[in-house]
C-alpha positions in Angstrom: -45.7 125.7 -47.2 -42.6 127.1 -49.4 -42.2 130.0 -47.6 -41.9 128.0 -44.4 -39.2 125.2 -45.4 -37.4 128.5 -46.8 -38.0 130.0 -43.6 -36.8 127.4 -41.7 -33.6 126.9 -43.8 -32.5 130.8 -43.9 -32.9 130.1 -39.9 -30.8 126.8 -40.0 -28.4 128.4 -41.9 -28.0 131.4 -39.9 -28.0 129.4 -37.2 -24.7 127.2 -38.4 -23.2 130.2 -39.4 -23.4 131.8 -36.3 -22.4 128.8 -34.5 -19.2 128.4 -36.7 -17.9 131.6 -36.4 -18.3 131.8 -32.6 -16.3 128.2 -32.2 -13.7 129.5 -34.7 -13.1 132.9 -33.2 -13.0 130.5 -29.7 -10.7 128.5 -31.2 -8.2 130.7 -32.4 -8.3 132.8 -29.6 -7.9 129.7 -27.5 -4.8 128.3 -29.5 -3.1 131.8 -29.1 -3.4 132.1 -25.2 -2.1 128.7 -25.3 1.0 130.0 -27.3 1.5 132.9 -25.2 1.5 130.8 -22.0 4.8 129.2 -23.5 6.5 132.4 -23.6 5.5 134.0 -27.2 4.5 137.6 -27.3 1.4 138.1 -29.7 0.1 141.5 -30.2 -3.3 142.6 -31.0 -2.9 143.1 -34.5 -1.4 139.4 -34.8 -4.7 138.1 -32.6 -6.7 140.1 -35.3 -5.0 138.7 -38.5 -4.9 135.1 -37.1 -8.4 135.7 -36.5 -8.8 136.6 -40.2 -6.9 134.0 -41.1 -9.0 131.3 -39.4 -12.0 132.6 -40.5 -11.1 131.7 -44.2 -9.4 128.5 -43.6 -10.9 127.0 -40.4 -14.4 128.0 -40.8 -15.6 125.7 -44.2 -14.2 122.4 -42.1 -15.9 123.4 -38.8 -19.1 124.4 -40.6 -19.5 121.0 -42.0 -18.9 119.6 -38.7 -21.8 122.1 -37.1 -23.9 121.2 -40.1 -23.6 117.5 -39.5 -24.3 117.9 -35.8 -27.2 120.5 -36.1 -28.3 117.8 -38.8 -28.6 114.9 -36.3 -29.3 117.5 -32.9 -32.0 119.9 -33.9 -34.2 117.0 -34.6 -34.1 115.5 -31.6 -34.2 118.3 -29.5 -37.4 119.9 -31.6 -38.5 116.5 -30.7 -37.9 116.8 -26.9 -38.8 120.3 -27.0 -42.9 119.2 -27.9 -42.7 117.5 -24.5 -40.7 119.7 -22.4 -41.9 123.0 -23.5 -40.7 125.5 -20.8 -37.0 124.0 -21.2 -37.3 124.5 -25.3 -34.2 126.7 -25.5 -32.4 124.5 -22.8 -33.1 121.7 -24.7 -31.5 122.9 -27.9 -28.3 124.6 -26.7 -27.7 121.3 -24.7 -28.5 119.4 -28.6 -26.1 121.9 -29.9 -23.6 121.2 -27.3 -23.5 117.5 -26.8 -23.7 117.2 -30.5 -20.5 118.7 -30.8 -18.9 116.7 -28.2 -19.7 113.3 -29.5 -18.1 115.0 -33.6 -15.2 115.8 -31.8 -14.7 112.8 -30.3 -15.8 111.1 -33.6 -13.4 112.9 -35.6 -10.8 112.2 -33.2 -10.9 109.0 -33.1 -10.9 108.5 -37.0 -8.2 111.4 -37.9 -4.2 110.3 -37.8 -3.4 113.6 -35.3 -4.1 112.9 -31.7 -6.3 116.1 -31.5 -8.5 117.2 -34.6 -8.7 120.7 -32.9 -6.0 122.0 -30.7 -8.8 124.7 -28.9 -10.4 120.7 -27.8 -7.2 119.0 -25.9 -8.1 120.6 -22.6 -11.3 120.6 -20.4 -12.0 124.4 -20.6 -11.4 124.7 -24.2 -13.7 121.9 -25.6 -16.3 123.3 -22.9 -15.8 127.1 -24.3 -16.1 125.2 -28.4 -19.3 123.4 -27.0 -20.8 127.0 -25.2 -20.2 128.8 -29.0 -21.6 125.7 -31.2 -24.4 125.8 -28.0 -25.6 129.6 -28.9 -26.1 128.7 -32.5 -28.1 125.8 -31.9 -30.4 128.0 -29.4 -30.7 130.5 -31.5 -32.5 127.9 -34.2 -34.7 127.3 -31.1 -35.6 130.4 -30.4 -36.4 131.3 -34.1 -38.4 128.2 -34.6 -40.6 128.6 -31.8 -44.1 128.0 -32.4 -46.2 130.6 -32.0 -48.1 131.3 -28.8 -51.7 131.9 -29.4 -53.1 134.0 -26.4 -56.1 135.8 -25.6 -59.7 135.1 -25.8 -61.0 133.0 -28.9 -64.4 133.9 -29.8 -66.1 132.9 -32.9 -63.4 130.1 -33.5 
């Protein structure tokens, strides 16, 4: 029973972490085309150290933010997932995704700036943010997946 909860929480944890570095990676990559549209030349080695940079001071805020949603998601899409079986891993990146959505517009709407995360102003960008947050929150799907007994049972 140990070895399962721990089990479960290496793959939770994995599963955040693999989320949040995706949607920060996204994100700064996102903010940077949007500064090169205005005119500013940005080289790969600047791309490289921003992402560096955002991966030390963006990634503790927008972890706590996956772990909240993947908190409040997984849940309800393990949930959903019991009754849906075939759409398991559908299910879950759609948890992951949506859950992101609604602390986005959450934290938006309580934070002073008009736009907690730049990357999230536009359409495309909060789509690409939801896709990354998405693949973590399959991933915990996929590694939590019961166990598929096949074959013929003799003997019990």
């Amino acid at each position: 029973m140990l070895i399962t909860v721990l089990r479960v929480l290496f793959f939770f944890l994995l599963s955040v972490l693999v989320a949040t570095v995706l949607g920060t990676l996204m994100q700064s990559q996102l903010n940077l085309y949007e500064l090169q549209q205005l005119g500013t030349p940005i080289s790969m080695e600047q791309r490289m150290l921003t992402s560096l940079r955002d991966l030390t001071g963006f990634t503790p805020i927008f972890a706590l933010m996956v772990t909240v949603t993947f908190i409040c998601a997984l849940p309800v899409a393990a949930g959903m997932s019991r009754i849906f079986k075939p759409w398991r891993g559908l299910l879950f990146a759609l948890a992951g995704g949506v859950g992101i959505w609604v602390a986005f517009r959450v934290a938006d709407h309580f934070l002073p700036m008009p736009t907690f995360i730049a990357a999230t102003r536009e359409t495309a960008g909060l789509l690409l943010m939801m896709a990354a947050v998405a693949v973590g929150s399959w991933l915990f799907g996929r590694l939590t997946r019961p166990v598929v007994k096949r074959g013929l049972r003799v003997l019990g």
